[in-house]
N, CA, C and O atoms as CSV, one atom per row, in Angstrom:
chain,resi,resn,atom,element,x,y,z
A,1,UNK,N,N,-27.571,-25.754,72.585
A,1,UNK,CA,C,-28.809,-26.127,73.214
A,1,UNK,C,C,-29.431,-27.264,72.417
A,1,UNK,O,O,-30.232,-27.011,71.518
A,2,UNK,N,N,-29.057,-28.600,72.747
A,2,UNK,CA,C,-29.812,-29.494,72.435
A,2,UNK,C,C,-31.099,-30.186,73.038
A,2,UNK,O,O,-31.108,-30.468,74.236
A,3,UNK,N,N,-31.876,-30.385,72.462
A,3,UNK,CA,C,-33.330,-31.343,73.336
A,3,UNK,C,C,-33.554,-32.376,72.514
A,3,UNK,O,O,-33.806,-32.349,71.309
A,4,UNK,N,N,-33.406,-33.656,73.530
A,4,UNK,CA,C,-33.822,-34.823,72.729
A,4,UNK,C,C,-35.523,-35.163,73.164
A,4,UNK,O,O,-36.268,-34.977,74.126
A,5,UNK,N,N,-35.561,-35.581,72.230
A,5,UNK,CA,C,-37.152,-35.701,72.791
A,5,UNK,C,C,-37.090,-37.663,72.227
A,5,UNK,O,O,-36.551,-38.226,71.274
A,6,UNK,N,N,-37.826,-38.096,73.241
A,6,UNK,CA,C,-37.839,-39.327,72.947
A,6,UNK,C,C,-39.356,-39.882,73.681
A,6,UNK,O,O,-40.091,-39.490,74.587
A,7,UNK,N,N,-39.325,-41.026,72.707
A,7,UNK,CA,C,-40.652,-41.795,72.308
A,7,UNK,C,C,-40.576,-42.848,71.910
A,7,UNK,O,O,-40.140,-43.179,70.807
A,8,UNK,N,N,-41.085,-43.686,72.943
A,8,UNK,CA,C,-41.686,-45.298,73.041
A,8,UNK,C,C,-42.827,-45.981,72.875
A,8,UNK,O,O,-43.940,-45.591,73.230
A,9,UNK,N,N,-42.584,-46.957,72.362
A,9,UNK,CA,C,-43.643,-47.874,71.843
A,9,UNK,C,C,-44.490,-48.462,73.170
A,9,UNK,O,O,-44.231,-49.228,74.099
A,10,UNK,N,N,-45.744,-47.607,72.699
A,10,UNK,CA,C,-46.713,-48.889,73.653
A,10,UNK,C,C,-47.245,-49.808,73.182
A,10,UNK,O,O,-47.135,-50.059,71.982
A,11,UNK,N,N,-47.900,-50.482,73.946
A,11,UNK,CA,C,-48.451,-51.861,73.672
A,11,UNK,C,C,-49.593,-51.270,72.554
A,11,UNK,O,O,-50.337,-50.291,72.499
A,12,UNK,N,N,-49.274,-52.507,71.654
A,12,UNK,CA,C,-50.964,-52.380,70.530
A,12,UNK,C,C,-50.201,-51.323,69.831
A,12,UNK,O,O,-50.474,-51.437,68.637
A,13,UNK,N,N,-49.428,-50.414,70.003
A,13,UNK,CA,C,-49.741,-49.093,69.257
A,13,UNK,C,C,-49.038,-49.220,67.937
A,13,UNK,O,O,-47.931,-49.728,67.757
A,14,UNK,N,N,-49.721,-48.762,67.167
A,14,UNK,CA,C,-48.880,-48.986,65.280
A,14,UNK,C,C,-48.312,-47.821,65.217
A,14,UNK,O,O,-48.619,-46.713,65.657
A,15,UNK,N,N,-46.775,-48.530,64.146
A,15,UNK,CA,C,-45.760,-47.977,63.712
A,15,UNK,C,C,-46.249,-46.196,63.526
A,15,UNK,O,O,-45.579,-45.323,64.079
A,16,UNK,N,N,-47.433,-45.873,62.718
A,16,UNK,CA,C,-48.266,-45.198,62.269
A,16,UNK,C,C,-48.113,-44.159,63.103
A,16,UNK,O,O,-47.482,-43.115,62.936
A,17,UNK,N,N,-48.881,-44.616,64.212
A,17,UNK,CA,C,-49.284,-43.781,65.418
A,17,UNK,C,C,-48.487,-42.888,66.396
A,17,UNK,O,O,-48.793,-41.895,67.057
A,18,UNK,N,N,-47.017,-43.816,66.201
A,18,UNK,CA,C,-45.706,-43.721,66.939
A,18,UNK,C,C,-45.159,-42.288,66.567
A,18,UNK,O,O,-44.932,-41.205,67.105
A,19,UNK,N,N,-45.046,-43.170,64.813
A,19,UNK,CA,C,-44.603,-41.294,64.285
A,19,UNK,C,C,-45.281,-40.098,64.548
A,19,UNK,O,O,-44.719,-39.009,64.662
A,20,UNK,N,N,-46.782,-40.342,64.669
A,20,UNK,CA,C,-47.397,-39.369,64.632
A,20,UNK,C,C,-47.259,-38.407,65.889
A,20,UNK,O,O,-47.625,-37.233,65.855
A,21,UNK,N,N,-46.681,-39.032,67.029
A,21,UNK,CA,C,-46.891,-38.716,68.104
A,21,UNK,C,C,-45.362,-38.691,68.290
A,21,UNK,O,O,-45.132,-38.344,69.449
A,22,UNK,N,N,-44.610,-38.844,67.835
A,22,UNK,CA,C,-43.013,-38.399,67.761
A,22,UNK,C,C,-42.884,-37.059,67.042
A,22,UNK,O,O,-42.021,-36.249,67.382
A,23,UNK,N,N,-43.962,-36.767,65.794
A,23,UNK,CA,C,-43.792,-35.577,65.295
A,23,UNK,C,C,-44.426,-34.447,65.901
A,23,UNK,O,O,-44.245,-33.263,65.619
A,24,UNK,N,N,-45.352,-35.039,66.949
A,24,UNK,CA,C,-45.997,-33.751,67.753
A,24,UNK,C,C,-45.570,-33.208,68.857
A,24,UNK,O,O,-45.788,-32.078,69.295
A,25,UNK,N,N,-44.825,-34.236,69.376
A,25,UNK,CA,C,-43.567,-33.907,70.605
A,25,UNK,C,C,-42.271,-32.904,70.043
A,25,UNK,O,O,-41.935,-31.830,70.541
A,26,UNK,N,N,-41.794,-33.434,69.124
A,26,UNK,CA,C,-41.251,-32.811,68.329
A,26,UNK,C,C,-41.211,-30.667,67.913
A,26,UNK,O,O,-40.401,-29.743,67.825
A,27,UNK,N,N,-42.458,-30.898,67.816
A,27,UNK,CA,C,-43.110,-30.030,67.459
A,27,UNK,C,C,-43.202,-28.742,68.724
A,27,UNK,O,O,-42.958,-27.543,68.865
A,28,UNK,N,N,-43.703,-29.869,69.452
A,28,UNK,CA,C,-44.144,-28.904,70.278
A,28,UNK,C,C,-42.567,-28.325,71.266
A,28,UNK,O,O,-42.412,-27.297,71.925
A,29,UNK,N,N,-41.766,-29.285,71.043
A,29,UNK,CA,C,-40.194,-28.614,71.653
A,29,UNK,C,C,-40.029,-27.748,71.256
A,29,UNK,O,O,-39.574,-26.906,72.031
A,30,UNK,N,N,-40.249,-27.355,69.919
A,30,UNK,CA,C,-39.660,-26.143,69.727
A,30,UNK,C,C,-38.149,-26.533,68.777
A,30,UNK,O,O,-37.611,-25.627,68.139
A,31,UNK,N,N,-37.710,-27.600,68.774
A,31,UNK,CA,C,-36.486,-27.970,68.267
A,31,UNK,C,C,-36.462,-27.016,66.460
A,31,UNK,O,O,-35.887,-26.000,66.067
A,32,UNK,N,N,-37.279,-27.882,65.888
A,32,UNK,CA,C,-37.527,-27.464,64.251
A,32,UNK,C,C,-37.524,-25.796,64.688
A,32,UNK,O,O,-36.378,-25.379,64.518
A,33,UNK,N,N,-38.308,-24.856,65.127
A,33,UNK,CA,C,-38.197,-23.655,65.227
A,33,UNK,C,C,-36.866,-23.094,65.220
A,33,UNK,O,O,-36.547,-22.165,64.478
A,34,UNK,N,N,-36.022,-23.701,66.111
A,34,UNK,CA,C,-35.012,-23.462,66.535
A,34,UNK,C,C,-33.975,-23.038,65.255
A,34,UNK,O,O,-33.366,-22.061,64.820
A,35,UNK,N,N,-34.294,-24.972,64.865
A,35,UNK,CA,C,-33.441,-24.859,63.965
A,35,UNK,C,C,-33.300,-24.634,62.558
A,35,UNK,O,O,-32.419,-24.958,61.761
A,36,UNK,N,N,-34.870,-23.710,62.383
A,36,UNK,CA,C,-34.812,-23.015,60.646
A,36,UNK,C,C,-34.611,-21.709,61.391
A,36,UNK,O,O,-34.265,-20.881,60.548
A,37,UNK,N,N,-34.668,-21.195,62.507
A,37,UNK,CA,C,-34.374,-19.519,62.947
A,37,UNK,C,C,-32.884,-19.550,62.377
A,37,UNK,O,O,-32.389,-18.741,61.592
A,38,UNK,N,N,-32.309,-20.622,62.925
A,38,UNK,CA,C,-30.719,-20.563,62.725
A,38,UNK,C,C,-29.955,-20.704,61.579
A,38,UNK,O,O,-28.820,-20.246,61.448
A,39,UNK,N,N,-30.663,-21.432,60.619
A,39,UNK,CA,C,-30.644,-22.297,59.247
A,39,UNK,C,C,-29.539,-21.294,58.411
A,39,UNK,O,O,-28.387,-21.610,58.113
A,40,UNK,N,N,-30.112,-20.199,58.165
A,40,UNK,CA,C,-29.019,-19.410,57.375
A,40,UNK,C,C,-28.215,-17.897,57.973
A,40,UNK,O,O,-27.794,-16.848,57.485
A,41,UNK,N,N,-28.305,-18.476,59.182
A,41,UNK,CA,C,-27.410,-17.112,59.477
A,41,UNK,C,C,-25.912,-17.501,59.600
A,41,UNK,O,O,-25.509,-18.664,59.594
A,42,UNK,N,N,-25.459,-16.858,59.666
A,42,UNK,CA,C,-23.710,-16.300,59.594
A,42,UNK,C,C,-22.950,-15.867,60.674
A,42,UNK,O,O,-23.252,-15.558,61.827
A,43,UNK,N,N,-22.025,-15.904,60.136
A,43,UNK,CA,C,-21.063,-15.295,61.440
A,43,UNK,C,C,-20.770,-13.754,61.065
A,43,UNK,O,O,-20.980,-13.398,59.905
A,44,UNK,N,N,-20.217,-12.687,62.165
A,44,UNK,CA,C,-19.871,-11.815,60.960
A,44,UNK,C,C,-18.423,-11.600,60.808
A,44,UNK,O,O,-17.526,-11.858,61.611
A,45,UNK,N,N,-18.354,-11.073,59.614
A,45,UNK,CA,C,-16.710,-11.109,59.002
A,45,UNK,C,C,-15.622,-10.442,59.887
A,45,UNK,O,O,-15.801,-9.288,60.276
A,46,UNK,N,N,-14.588,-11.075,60.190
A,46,UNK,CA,C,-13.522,-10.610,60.752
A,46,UNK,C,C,-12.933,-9.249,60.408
A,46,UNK,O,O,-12.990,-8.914,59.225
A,47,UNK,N,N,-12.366,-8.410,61.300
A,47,UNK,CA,C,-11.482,-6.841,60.905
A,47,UNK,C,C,-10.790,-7.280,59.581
A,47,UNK,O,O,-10.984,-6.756,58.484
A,48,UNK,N,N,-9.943,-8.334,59.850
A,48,UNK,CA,C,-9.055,-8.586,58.616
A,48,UNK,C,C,-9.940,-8.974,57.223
A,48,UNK,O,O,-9.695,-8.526,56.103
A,49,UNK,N,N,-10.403,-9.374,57.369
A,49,UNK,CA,C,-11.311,-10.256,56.157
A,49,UNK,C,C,-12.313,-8.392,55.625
A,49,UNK,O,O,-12.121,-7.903,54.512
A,50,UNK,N,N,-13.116,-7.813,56.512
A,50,UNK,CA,C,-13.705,-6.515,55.887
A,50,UNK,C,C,-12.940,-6.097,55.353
A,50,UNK,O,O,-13.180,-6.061,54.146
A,51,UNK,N,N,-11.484,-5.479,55.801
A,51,UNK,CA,C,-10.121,-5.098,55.250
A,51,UNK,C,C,-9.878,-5.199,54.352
A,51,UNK,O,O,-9.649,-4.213,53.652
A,52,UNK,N,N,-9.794,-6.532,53.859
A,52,UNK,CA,C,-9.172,-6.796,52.644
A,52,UNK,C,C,-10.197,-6.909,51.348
A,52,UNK,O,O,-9.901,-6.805,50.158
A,53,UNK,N,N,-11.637,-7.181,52.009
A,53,UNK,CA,C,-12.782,-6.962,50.871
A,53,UNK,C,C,-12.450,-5.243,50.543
A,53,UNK,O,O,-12.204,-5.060,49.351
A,54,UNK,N,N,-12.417,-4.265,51.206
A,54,UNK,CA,C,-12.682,-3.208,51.200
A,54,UNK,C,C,-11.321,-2.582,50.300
A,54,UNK,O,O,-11.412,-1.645,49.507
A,55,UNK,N,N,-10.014,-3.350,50.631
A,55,UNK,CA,C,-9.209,-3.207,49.403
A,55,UNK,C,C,-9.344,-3.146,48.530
A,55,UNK,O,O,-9.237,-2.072,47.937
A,56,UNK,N,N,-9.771,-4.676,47.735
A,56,UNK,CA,C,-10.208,-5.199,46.604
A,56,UNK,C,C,-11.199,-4.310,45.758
A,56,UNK,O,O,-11.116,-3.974,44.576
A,57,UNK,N,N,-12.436,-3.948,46.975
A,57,UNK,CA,C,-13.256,-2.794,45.865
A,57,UNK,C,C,-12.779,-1.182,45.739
A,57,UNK,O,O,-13.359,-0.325,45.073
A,58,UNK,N,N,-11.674,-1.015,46.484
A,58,UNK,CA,C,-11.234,-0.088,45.832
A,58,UNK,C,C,-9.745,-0.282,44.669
A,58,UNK,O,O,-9.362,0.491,43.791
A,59,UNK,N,N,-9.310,-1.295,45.002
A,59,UNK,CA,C,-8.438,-1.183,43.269
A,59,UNK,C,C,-9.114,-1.592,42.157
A,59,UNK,O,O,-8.649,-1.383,41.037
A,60,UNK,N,N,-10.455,-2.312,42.374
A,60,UNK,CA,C,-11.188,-2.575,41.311
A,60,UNK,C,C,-12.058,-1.761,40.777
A,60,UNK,O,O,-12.604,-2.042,39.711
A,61,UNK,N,N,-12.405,-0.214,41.694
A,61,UNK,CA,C,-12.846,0.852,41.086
A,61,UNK,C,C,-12.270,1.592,40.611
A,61,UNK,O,O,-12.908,2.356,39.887
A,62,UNK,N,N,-10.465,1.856,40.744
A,62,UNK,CA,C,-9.608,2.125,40.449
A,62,UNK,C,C,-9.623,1.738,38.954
A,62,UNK,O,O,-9.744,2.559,38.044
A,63,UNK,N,N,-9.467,0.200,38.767
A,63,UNK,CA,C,-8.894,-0.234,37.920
A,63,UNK,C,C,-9.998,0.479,36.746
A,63,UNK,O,O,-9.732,1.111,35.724
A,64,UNK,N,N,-11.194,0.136,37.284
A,64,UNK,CA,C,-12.487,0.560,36.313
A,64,UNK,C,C,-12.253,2.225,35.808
A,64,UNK,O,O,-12.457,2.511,34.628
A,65,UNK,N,N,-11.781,3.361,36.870
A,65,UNK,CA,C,-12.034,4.354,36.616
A,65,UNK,C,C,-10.723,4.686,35.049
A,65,UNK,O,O,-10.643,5.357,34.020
A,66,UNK,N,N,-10.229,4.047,35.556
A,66,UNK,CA,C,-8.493,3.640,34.121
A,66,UNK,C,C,-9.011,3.651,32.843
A,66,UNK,O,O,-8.966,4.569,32.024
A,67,UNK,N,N,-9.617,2.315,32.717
A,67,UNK,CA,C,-9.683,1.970,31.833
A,67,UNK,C,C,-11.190,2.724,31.172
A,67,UNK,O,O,-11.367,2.474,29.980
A,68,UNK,N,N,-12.164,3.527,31.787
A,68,UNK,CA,C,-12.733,4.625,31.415
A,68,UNK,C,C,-11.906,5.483,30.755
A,68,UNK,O,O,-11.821,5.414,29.529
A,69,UNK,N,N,-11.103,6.513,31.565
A,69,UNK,CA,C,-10.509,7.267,31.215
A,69,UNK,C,C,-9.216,6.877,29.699
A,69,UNK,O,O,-8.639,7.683,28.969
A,70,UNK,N,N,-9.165,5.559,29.709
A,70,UNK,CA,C,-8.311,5.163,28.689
A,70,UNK,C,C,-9.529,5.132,26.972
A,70,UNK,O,O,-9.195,5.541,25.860
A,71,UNK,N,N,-10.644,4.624,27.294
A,71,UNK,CA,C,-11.387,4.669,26.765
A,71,UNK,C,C,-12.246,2.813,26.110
A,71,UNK,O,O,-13.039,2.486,25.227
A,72,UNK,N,N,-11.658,2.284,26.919
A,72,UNK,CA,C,-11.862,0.887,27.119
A,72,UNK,C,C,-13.246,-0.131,27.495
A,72,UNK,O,O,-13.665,-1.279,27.345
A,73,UNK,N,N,-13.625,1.281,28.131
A,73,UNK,CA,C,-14.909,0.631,28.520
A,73,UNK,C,C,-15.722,1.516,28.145
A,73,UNK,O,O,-16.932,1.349,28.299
């Protein structure tokens, strides 16, 4: 979902004024909202990808419970 919002120069009108009224159009789209809602979200992790995290923390609690019992840690 894109929205362009666009804004032209009228007569007389300063550079100044232009922006000002580019940032309120802007604004009022809704665009910026949009796009800090979206800013840091994610996808979520694939079957395979949970899988293999969920491996990992169990040979690494494994490995931890070892080297307890060895007296290592």
């Amino acid at each position: 979902m894109s929205i362009n919002v666009d804004v032209t120069k009228k007569n007389n009108e300063s550079t100044t004024n232009l922006i000002r009224r580019f940032t309120k159009k802007v604004q009022s789209s809704g665009v910026v909202k949009k796009v800090r809602s979206i800013r840091y979200s994610s996808r979520p992790l694939s079957k395979y990808t949970r899988r293999k995290n969920a491996l990992k923390k169990i040979e690494k609690t494994a490995k931890i419970e070892h080297m307890k019992k060895m007296g290592k840690m």
